[in-house]
C-alpha positions as CSV (number, residue, x, y, z in Angstrom):
1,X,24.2,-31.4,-6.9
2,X,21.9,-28.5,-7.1
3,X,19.1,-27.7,-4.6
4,X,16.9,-26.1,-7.1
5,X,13.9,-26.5,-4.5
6,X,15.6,-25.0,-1.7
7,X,16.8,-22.0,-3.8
8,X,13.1,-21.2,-5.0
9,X,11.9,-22.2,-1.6
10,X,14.3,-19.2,-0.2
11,X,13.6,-16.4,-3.2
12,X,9.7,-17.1,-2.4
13,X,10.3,-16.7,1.5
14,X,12.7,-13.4,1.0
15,X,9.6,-12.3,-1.3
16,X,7.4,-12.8,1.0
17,X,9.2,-10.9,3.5
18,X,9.4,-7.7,1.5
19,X,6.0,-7.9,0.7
20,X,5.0,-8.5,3.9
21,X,7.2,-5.3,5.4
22,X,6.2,-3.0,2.6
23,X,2.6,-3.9,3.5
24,X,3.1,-2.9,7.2
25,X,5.4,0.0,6.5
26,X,2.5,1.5,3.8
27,X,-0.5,0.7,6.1
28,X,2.0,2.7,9.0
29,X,2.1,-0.2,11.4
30,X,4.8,0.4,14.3
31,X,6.0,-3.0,16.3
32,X,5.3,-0.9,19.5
33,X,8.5,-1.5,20.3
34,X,10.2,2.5,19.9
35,X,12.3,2.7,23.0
36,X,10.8,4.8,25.9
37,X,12.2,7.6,27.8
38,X,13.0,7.4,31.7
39,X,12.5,9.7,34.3
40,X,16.1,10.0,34.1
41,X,16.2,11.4,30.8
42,X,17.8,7.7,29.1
43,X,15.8,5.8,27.0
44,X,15.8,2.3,27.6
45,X,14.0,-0.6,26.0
46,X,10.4,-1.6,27.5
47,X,10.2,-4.2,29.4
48,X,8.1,-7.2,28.2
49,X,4.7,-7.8,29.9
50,X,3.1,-11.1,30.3
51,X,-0.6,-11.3,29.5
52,X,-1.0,-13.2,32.9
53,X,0.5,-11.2,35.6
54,X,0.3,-7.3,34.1
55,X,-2.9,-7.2,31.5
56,X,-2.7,-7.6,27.8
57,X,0.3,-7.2,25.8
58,X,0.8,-3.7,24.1
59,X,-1.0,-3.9,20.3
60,X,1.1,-2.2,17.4
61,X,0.4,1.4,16.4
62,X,-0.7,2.7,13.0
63,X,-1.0,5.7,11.5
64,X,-3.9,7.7,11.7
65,X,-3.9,7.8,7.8
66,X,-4.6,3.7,7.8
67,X,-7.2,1.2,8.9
68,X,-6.4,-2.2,9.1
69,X,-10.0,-4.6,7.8
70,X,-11.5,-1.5,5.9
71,X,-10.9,1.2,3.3
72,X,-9.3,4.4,5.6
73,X,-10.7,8.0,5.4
74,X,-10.1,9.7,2.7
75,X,-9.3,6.4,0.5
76,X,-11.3,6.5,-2.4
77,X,-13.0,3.1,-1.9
78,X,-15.2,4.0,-5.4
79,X,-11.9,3.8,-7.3
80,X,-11.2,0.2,-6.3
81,X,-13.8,-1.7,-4.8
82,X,-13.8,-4.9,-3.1
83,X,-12.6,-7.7,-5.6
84,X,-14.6,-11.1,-5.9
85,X,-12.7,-13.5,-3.6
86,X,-10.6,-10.7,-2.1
87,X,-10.4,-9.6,1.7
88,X,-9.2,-6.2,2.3
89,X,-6.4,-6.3,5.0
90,X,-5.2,-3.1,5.0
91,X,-5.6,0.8,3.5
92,X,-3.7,4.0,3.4
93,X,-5.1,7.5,2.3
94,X,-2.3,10.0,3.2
95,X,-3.4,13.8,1.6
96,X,0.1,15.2,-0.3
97,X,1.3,19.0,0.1
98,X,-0.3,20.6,-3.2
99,X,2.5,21.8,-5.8
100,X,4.0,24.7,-5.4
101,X,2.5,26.8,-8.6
102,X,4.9,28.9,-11.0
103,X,4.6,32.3,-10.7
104,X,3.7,34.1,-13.7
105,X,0.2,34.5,-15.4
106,X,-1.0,31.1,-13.5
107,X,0.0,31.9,-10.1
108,X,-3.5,32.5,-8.9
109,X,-3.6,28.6,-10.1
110,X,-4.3,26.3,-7.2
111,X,-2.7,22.6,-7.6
112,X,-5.0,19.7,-7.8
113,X,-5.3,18.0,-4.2
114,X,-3.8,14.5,-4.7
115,X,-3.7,11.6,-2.0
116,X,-1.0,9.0,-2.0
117,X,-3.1,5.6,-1.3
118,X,-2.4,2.0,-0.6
119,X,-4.7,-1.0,-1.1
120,X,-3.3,-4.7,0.8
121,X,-5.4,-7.2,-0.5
122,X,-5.7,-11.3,0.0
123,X,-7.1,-13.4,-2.2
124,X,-7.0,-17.3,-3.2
125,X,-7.5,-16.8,-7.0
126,X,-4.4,-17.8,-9.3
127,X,-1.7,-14.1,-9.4
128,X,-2.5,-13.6,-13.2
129,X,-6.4,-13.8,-12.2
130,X,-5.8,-11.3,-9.7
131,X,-4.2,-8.7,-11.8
132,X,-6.8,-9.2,-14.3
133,X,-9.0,-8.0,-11.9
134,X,-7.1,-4.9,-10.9
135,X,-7.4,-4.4,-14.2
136,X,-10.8,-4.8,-15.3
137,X,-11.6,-2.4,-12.4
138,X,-8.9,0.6,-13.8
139,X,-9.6,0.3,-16.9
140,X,-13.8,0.8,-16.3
141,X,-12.4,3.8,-13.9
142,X,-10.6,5.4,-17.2
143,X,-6.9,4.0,-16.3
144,X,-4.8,2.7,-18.8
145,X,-2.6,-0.1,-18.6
146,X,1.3,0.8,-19.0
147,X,4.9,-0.8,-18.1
148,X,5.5,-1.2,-15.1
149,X,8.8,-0.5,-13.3
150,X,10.7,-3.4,-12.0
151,X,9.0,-6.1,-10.6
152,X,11.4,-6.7,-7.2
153,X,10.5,-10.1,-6.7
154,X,6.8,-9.7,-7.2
155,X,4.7,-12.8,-9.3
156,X,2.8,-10.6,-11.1
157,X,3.2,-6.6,-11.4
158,X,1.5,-4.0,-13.5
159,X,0.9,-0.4,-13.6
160,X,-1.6,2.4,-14.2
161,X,-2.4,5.8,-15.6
162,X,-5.2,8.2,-16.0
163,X,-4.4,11.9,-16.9
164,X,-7.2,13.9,-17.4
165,X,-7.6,18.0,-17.7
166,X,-8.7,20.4,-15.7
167,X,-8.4,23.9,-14.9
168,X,-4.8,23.9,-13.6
169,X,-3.9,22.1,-16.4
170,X,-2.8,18.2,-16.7
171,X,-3.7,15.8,-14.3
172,X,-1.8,12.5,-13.9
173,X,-3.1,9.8,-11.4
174,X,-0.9,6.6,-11.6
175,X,-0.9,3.5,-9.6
176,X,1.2,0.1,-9.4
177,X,-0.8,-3.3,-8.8
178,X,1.8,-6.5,-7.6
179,X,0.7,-9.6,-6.6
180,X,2.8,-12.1,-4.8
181,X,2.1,-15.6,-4.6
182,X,2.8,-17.0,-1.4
183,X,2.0,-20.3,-2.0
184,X,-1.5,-20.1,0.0
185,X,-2.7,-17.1,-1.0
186,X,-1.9,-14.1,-2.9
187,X,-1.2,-10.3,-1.7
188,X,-2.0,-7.7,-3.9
189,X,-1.0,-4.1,-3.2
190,X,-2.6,-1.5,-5.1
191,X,-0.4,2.2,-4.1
192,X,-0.2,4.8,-6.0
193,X,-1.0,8.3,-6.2
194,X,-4.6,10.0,-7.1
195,X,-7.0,12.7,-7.1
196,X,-8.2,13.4,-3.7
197,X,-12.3,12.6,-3.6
């Protein structure tokens, strides 16, 4: 007999997982847990602390270029504000090196400062709902809806595009909105790549 429940109970938890990591590994959260150097030049595990005896147990890191509850510097939290119903959990804004111009006639050219940004949303509407919010808010910020790559065990996914022209030439901003329904609730991550405010 087949356990058709078990099976989608499984693909939904491994979904959840890789959502869950990709969230963490965008927003730059470390487990604390990078092995330690000691004084005799080995490194060596740390040892675990108990909150009784030794103090409060050692939080996770993040990068400097996330914020965990709140939009990071240098996101631009214009672009995508809050949803209805939503509650931010976590934001990248990470500056990218400019591209290296051609040389020729537009070598004095300066490339257009882009950021590489990542928006971790909750929220308890229905994943179709959720997307549709993503993209009423693109769309009024000049994106246009377009395929989006593979899904990779996502409920919903979509993607994004606004190119616009400027001085240097062609300006492409893109980003990728999946949703994954968790059962609960559903996480949204909004990543991508845009114009730096």
């Amino acid at each position: 007999m087949c356990d058709v429940p078990h099976l989608a109970t499984a693909r939904r938890a491994t979904a959840l997982a890789a959502a869950v990591g990709l969230a963490l590994a965008a927003a730059g959260c470390g487990g604390g847990t990078e092995p330690t150097a000691s004084p005799g030049g080995t490194s060596s595990s740390p040892e675990p602390h108990s909150a009784v005896s030794d103090g409060p147990t050692e939080l996770p890191t993040f990068d400097p270029s996330s914020a965990v509850g709140t939009y990071a510097e240098g996101f631009p939290a214009g672009l995508f504000p809050l949803p209805k119903g939503a509650t931010l959990l976590a934001s990248s804004a990470q500056p990218l090196a400019p591209p290296k111009s051609s040389k020729g006639k537009d070598s004095k050219a300066k490339g257009v400062p882009m950021t590489q940004v990542t928006l971790n949303l909750a929220s308890s509407l229905p994943a179709k709902q959720v997307v549709e919010q993503a993209k009423r808010i693109l769309v009024g910020q000049g994106f246009e809806q377009i395929e989006a790559p593979e899904s990779s065990g996502m409920t919903e996914q979509t993607a994004f595009l606004r190119v616009t022209s400027g001085k240097t030439g062609e300006i492409q901003e893109s980003l990728v909105v999946g949703v994954l329904d968790d059962g609960d609730r559903r996480l949204a991550s909004i990543s991508g790549t845009v114009r730096t405010p």
